[in-house]
N, C-alpha and C positions, 0 to 999 in steps of 0.2 A: 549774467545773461542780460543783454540789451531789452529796450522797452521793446523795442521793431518785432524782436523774436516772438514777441508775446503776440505781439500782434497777429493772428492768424485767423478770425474770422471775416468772409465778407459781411458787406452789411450796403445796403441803398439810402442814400439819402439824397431828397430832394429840397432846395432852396424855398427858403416862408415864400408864399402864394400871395399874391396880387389880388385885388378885387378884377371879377372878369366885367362890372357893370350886369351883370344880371343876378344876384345875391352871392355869387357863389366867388373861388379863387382860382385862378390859374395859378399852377406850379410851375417849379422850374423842372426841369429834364432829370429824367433818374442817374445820380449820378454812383458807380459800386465804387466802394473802396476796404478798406482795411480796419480792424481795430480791434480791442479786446473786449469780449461784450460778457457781461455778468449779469444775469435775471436775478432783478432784487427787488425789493416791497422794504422801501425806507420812508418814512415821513418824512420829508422835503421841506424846502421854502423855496419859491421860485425865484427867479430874477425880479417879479414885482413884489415881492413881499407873500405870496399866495401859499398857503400849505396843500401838499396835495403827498399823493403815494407814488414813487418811483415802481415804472413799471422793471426797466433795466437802467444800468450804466453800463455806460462804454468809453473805451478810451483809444478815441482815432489820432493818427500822428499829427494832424493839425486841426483848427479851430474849425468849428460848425457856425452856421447863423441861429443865432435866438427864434424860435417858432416854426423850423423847418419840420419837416418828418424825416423821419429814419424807421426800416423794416431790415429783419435779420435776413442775411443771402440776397440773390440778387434780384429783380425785379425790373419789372419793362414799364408798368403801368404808369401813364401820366398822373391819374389823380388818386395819390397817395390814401386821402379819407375814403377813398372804398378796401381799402385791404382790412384785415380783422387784426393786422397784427404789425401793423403801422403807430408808429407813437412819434407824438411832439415832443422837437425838444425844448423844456423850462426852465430848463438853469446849466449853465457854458461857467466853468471855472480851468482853472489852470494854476500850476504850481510847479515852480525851478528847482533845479539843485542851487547848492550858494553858489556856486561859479558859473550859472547860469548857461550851463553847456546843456542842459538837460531838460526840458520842457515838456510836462504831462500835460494833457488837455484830457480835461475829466467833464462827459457830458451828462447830465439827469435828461431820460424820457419819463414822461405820462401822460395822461389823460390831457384833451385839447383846456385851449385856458376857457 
């Protein structure tokens, strides 16, 4: 079975947010896509070094940016931090087969940094 096959849930994610100049961030546009999502509670290390509790993983066919958000299914909302059930992503890894035909993209969500 291919990784694609696996792939069967939507999921929303929007691009890390910008300062808008008034304390807050603009997002980037909700964008749906594909991936395998598993609701997990791991102790983590973030990409800064930071321990925290994985809310999910997921593993979309291609690479996310460091600090976006992601919500399970699809969604319209511009600003991501009002959903109840929107998570940041803190740590973007990736791992090949050895002939490098094969590329997992494995992201950790939780809590904002």
């Amino acid at each position: 079975m291919s990784l694609a096959a696996l792939q069967t849930q939507t999921f929303t994610f929007w691009s890390p947010g910008v300062p808008d100049g008034f304390g807050g961030h603009a997002w980037g546009a909700p964008v749906t896509l594909k991936c395998r999502w598993q609701d997990r509670s791991d102790r983590e290390i973030d990409d800064q070094g930071v321990e925290f509790i994985t809310r999910a993983v997921i593993y979309p066919n291609s690479t996310l940016k460091l600090h976006g958000m992601v919500c399970k299914g699809i969604s319209i909302i511009l600003n991501p931090t009002t959903l109840d059930d929107a998570w940041m992503i803190r740590s973007v890894r990736q791992s090949e087969n050895p002939s490098g035909g094969t590329v997992v993209h494995k992201v950790l969500l939780g809590g904002a940094v």
